[in-house]
VEXRO-936919 format. One record per residue: x, y, z of N, C-alpha, C in turn; residue number from 0; residue in one letter; chain. Coordinates in pm, 1 decimal, m for minus. Each point is the difference from the previous one (the first is absolute). Layout:
<rs>
         nX         nY         nZ        caX        caY        caZ         cX         cY         cZ   seq   type   mol
          X          Y          Z          X          Y          Z          X          Y          Z   NUM      A     A
...
</rs>
This chain:
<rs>
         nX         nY         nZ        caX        caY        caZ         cX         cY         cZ   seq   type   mol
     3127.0    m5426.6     m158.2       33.9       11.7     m141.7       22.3      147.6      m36.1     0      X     A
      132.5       46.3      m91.8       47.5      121.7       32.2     m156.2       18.0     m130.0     1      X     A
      m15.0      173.0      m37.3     m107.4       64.3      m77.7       31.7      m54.1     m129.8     2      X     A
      132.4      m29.0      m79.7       31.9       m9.1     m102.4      m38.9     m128.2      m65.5     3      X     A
       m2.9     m124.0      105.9      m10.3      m95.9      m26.5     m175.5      m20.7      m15.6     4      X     A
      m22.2       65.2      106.3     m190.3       11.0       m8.4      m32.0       10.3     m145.6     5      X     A
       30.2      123.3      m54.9      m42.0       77.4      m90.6       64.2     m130.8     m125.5     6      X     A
       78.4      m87.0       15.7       44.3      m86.3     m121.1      m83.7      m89.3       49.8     7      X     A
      m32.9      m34.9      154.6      m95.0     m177.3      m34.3     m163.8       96.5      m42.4     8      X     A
      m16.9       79.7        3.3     m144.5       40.9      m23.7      m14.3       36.8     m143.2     9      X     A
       90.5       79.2      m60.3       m1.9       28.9     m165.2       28.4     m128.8      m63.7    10      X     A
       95.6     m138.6       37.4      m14.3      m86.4      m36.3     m118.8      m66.4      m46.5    11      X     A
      m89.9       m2.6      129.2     m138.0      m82.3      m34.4     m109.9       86.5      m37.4    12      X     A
       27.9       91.9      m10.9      m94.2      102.5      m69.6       39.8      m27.8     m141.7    13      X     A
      106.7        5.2      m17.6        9.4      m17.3     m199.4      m29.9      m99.3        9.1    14      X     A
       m8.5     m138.1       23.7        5.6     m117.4       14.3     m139.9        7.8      m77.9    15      X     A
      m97.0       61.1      121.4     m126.1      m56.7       m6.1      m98.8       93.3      m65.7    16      X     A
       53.7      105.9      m16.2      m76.6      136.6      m71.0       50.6       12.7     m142.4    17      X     A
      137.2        5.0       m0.6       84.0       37.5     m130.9       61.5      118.9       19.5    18      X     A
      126.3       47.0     m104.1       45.3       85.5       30.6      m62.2      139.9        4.0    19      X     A
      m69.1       23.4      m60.4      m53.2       84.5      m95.5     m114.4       60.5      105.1    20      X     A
      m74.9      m60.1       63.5      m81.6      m34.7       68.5       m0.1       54.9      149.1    21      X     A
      140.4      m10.9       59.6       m3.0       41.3      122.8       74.5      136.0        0.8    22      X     A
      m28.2      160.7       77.2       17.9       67.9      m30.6      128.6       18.9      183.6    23      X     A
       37.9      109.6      m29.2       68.7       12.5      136.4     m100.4       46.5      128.5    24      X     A
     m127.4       56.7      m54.7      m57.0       76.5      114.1      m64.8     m135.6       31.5    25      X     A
      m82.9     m122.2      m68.5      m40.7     m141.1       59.6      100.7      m76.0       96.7    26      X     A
      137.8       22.2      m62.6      131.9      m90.3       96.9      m39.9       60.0      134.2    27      X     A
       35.2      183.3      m16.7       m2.2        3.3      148.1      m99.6      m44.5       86.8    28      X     A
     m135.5       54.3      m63.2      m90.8      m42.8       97.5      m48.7     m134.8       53.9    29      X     A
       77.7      m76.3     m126.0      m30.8     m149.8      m12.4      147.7      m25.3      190.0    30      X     A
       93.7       84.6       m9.2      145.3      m28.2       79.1      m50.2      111.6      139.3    31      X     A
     m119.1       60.7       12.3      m37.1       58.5      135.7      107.4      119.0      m39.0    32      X     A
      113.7       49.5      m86.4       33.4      119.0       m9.1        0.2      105.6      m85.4    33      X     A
       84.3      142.3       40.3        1.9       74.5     m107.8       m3.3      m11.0     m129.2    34      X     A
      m31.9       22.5     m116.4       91.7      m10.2     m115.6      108.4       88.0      m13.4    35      X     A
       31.1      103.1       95.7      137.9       55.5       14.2      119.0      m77.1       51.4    36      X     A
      m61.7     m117.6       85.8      118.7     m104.8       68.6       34.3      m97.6     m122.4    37      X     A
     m102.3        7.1      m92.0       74.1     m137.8      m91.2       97.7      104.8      m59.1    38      X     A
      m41.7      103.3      m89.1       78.5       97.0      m65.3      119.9       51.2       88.3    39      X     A
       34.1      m25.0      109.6      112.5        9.9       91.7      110.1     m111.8      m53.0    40      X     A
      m63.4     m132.4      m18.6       37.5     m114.1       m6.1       77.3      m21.1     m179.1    41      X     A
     m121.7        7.1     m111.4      m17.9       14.3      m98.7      m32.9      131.1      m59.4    42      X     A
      120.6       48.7      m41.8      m51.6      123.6     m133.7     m149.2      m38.6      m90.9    43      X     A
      m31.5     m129.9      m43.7      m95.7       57.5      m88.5      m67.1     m145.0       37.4    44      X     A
      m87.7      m43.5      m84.6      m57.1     m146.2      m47.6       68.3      m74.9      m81.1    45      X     A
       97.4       20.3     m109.0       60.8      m59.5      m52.3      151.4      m15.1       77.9    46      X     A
       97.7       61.3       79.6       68.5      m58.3      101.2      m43.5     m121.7       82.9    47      X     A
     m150.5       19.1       90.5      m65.9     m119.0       41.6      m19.0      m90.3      m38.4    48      X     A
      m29.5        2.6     m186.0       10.9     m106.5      m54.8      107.2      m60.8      m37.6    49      X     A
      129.2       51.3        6.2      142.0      m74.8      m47.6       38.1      m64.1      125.0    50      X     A
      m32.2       79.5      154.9        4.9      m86.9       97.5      m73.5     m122.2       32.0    51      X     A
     m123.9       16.6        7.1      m78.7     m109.2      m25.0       64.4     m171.5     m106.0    52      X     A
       12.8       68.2     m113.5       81.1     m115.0     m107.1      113.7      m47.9       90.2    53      X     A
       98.5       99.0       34.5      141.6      m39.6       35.0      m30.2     m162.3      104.8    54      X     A
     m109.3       87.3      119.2      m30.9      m97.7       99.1      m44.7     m108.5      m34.1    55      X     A
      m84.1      m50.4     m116.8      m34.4     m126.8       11.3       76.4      m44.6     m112.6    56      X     A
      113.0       47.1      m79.4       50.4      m56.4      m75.0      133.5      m49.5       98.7    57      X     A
       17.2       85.1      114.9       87.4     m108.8      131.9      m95.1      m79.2       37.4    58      X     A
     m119.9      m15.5       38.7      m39.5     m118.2       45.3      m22.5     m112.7      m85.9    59      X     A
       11.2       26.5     m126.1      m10.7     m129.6      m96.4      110.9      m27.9      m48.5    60      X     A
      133.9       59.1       69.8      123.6      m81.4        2.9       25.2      m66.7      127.4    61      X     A
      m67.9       72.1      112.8       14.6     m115.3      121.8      m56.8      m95.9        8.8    62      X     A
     m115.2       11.7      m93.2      m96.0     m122.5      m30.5       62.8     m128.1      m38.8    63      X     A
       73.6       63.3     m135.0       13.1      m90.8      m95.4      169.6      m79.0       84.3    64      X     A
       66.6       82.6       99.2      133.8      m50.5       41.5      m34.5     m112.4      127.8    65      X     A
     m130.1        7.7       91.0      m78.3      m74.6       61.6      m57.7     m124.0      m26.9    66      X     A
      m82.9       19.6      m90.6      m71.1     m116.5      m53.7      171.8      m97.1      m66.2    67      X     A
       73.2       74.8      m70.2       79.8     m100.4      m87.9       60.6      m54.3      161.4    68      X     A
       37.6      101.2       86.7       84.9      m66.5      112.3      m71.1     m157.7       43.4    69      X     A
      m76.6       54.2       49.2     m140.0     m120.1       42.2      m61.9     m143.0      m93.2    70      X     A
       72.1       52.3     m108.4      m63.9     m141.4      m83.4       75.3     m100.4       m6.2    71      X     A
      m16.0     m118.9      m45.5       57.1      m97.5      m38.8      117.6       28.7     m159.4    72      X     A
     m117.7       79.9      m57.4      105.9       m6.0     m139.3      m78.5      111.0      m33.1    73      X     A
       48.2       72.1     m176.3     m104.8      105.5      m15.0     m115.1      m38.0     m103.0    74      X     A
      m41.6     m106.3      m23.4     m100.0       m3.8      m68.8     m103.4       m3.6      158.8    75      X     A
       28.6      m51.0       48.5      m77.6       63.9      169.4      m72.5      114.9       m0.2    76      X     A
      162.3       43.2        4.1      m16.5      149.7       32.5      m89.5       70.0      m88.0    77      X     A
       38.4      m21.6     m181.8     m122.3       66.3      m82.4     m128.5       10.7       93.1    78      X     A
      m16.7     m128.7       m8.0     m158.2      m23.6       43.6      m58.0       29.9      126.4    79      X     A
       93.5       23.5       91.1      m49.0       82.2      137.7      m22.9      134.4      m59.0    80      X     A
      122.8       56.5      m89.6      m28.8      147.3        6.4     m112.0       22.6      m90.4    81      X     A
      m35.5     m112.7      m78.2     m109.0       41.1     m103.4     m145.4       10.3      104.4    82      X     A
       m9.4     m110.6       89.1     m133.9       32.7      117.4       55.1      103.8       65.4    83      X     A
      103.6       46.8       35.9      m12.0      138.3       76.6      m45.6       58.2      m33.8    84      X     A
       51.9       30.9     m154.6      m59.3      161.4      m78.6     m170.2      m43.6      m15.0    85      X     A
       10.2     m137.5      m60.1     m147.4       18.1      m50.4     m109.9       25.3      173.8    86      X     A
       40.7      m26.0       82.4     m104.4       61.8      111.5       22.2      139.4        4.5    87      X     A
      139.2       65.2      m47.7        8.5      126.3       40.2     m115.2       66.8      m45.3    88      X     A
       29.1       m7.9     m178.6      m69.1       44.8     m103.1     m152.1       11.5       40.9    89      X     A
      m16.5     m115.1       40.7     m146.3       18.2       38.4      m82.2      109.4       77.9    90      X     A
       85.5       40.6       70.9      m59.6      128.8       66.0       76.0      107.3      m79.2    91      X     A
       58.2       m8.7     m165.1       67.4      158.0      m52.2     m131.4       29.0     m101.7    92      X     A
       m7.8      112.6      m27.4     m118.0       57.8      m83.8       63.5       m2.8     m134.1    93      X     A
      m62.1      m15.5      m96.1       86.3      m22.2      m85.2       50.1      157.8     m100.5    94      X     A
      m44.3       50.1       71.6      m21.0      200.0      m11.9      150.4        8.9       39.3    95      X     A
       39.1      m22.3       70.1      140.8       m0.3       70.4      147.3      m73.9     m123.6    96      X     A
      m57.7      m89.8      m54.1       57.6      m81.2      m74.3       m3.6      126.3     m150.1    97      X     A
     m139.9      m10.1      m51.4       16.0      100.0      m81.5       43.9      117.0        3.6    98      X     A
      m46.2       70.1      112.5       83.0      163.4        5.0      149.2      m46.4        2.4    99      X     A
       71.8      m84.8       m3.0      160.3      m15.8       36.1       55.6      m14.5     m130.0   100      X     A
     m106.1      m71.9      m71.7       64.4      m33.5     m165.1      m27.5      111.5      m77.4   101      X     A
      m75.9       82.2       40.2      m69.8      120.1      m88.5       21.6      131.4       52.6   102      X     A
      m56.5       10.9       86.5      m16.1      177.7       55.5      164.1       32.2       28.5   103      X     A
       69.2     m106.5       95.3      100.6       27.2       39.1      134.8      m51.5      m65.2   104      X     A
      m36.6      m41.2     m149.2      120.7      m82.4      m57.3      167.2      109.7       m9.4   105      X     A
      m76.5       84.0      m37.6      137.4      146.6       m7.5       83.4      m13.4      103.6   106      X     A
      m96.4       m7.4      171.4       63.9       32.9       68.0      104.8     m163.7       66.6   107      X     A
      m69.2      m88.9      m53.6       48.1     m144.9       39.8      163.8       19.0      m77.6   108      X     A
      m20.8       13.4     m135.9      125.4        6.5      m84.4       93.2      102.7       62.3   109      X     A
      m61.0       61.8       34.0      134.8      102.0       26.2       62.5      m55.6      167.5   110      X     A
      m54.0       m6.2       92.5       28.0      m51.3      114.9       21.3     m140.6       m0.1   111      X     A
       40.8      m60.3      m80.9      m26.7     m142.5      m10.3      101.9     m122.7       72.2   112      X     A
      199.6      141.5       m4.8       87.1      m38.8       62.1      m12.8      m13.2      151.3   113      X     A
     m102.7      118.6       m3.4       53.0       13.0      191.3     m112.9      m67.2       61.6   114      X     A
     m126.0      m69.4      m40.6      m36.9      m52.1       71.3        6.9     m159.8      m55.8   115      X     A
       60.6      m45.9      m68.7       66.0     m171.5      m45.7     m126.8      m65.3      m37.3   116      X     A
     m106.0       60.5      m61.1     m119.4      m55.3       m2.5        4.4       m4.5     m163.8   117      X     A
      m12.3     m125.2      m55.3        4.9     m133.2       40.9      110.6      m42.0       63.9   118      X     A
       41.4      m87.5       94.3      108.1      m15.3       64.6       45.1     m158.7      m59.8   119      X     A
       69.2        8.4      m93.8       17.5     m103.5      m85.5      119.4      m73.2       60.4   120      X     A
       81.5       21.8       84.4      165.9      m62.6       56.9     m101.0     m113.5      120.3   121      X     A
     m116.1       38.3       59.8      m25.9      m96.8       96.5      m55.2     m112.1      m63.6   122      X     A
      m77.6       15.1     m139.1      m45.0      m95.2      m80.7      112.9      m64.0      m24.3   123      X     A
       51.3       92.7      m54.9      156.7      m84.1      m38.0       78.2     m169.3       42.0   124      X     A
        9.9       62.8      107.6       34.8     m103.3       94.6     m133.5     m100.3      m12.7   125      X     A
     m114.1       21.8       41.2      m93.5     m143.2      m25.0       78.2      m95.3     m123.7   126      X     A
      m50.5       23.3     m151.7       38.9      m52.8      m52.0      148.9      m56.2        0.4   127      X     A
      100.7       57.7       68.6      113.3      m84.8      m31.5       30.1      m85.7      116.6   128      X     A
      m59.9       26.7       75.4      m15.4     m109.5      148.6      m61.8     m108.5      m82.7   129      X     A
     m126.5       14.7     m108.7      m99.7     m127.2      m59.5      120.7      m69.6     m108.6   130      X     A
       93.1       65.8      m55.7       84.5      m54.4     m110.9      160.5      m89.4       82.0   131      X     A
       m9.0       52.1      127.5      109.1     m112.1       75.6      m25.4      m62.1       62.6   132      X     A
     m164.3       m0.2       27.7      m60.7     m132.1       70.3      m53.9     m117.7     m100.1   133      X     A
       26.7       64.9     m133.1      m44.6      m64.1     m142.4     m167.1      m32.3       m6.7   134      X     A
      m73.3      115.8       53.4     m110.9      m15.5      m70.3      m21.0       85.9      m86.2   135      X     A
       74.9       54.7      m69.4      m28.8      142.7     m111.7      147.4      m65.1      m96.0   136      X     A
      m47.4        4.4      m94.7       99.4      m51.7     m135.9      185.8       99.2       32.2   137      X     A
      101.7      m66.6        2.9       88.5      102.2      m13.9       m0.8       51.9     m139.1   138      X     A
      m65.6       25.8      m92.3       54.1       21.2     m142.9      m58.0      145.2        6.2   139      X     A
     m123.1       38.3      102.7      m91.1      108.2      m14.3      119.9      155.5       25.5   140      X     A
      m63.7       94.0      m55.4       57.0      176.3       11.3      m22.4       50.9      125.8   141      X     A
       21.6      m31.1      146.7      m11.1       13.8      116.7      m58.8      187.8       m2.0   142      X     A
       14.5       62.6      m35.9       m7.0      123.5      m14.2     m132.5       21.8      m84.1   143      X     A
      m11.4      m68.0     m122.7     m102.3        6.0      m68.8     m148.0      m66.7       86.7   144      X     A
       78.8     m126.0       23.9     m165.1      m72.1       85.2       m2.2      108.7      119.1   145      X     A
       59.7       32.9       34.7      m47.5       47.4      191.4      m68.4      114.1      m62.4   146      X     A
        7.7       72.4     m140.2      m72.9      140.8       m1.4     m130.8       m7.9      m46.2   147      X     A
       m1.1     m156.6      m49.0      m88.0      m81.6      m60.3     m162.4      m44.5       70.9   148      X     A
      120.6      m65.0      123.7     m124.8      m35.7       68.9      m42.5      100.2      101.1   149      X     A
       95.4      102.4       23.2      m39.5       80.1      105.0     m123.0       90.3      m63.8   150      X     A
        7.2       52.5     m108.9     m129.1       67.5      m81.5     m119.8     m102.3      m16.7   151      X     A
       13.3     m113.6      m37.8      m78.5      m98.8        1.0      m88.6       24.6      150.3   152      X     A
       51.2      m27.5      101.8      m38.1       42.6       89.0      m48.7       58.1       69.9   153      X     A
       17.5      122.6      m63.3      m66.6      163.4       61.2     m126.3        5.3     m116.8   154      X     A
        2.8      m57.5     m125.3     m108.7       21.6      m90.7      m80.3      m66.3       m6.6   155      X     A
       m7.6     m119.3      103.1     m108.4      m82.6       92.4     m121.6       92.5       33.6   156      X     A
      m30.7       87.9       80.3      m38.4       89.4       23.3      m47.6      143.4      m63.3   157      X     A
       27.9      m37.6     m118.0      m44.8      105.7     m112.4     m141.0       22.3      m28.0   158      X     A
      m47.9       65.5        0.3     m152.2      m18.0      m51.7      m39.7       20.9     m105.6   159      X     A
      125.5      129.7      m98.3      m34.7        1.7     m157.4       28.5     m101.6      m29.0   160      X     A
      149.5      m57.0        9.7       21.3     m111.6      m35.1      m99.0     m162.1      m24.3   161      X     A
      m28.4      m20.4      183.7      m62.2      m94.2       13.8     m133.9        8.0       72.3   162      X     A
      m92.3       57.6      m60.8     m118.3       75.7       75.8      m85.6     m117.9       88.2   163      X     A
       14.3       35.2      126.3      m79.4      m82.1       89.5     m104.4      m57.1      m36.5   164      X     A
      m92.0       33.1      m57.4     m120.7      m26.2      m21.2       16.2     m120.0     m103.2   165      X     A
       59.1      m50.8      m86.0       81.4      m58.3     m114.0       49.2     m136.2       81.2   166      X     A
      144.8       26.2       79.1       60.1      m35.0       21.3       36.8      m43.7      124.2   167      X     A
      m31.0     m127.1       87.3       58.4       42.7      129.1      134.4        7.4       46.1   168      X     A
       70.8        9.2       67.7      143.9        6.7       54.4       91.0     m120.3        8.3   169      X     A
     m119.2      m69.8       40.9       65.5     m157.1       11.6       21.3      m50.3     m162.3   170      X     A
     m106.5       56.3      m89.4       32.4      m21.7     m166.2      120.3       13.8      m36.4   171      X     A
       m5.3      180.4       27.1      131.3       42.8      m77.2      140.0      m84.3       85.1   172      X     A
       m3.5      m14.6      119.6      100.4      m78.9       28.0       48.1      m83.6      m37.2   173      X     A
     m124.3      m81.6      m43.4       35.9     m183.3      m21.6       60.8        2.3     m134.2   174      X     A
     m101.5      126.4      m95.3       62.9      m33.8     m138.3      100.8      116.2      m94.3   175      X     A
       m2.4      121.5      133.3      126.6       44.1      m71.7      149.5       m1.0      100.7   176      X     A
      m47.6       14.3       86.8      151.4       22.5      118.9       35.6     m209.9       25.0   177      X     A
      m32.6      m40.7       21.5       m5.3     m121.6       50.8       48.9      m88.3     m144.9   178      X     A
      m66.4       12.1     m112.7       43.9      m54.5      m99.5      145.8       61.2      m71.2   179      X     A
       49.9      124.4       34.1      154.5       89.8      m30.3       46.0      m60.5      111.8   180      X     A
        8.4      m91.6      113.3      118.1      m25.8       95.1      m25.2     m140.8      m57.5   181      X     A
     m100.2      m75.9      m74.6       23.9     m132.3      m29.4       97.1       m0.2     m136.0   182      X     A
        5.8       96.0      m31.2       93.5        9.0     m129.6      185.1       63.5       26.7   183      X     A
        0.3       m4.7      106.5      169.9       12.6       29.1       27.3      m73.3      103.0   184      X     A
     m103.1     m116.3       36.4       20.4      m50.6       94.6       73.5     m186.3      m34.2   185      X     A
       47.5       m9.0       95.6       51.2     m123.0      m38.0     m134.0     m142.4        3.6   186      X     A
       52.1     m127.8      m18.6      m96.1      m82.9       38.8      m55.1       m5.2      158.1   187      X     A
      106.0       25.1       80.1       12.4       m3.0      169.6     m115.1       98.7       57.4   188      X     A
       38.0      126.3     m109.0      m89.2      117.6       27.1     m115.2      m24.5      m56.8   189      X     A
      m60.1      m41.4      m91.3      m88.7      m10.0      m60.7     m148.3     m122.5       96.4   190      X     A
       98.2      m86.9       37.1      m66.5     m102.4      103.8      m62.6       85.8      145.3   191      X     A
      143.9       81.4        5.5      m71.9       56.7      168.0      m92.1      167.5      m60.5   192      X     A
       22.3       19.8      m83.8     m110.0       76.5      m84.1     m159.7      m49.9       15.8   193      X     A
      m16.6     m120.6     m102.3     m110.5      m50.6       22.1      m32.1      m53.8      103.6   194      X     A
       91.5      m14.1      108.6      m65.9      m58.4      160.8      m54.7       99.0       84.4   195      X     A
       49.8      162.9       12.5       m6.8       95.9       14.9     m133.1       99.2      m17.3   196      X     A
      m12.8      m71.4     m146.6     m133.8      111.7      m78.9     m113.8     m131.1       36.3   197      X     A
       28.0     m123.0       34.4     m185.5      m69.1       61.5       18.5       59.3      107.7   198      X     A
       62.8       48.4       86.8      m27.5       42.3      112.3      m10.8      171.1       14.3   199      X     A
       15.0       65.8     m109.8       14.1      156.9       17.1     m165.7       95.4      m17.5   200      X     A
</rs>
């Protein structure tokens, strides 16, 4: 594995599980067995590391999402695989990581926001209109509006101001806010393999 890639799977799970805020460059290295002059070879600063970091898993949650849809039967499937993916992901993310991204680092999210496609809304895209020509999603719906719809829906699963763990469990907020917004653009077809879906999810 070339150094560059090291230094992205290790700052990855360091924000993951520490937060951003939290992990400093002199912990990466020693946490990565090297210099902190070799990351700074790599990366000018901590905030470069962090736009790389984003870029990378905002490609892997389009290969995700182009996989799972490949692999399914249809995409109300697919929702629901990718909804157990993330929700095991999540489980090992700190939720420090989640907050420093909405807060400490919102300036820098907005401004970089083109070049790393995060949210990557064109792969959602496609879910829903694969669900509206297989006719389980209403044709009458704003294809553009729902996909930005449910894709935030989605990511705010995992919120903790929002939906504070302790309150709320995951499987809650699912059932009665994400799960009940796809029963409402969904057709009757969808709505059946909806509720066959969620006794088993």
């Amino acid at each position: 594995m070339e150094i560059r890639d090291r230094i992205l799977e290790e700052a990855s799970e360091s924000f993951k599980t520490y937060g951003i805020k939290s992990v400093t460059m002199d912990a990466l290295a020693n946490q990565l067995g090297m210099s902190k002059r070799t990351i700074y070879e790599v990366f000018s600063d901590k905030e470069e590391l962090l736009m790389a970091v984003l870029s990378r898993m905002a490609l892997q949650q389009k290969e995700l999402v182009k996989r799972v849809l490949d692999e399914s039967e249809n995409s109300i499937v697919a929702i629901f695989r990718m909804l157990e993916i993330n929700r095991d992901n999540f489980q090992y993310m700190s939720p420090a990581f989640q907050s420093d991204l909405k807060k400490y680092h919102h300036a820098i999210l907005i401004k970089d926001m083109d070049k790393i496609e995060m949210p990557d809304y064109r792969s959602h895209y496609l879910v829903i209109e694969k669900g509206i020509k297989e006719g389980l999603f209403r044709k009458d719906i704003n294809t553009d509006l729902v996909n930005r719809c449910v894709f935030n829906l989605g990511r705010s699963i995992m919120d903790n101001d929002l939906y504070p763990y302790e309150i709320f469990s995951r499987h809650e907020v699912i059932k009665n806010i994400f799960l009940n917004y796809l029963r409402g653009i969904s057709t009757s077809k969808g709505l059946e393999l909806i509720n066959l879906l969620e006794a088993k999810f």
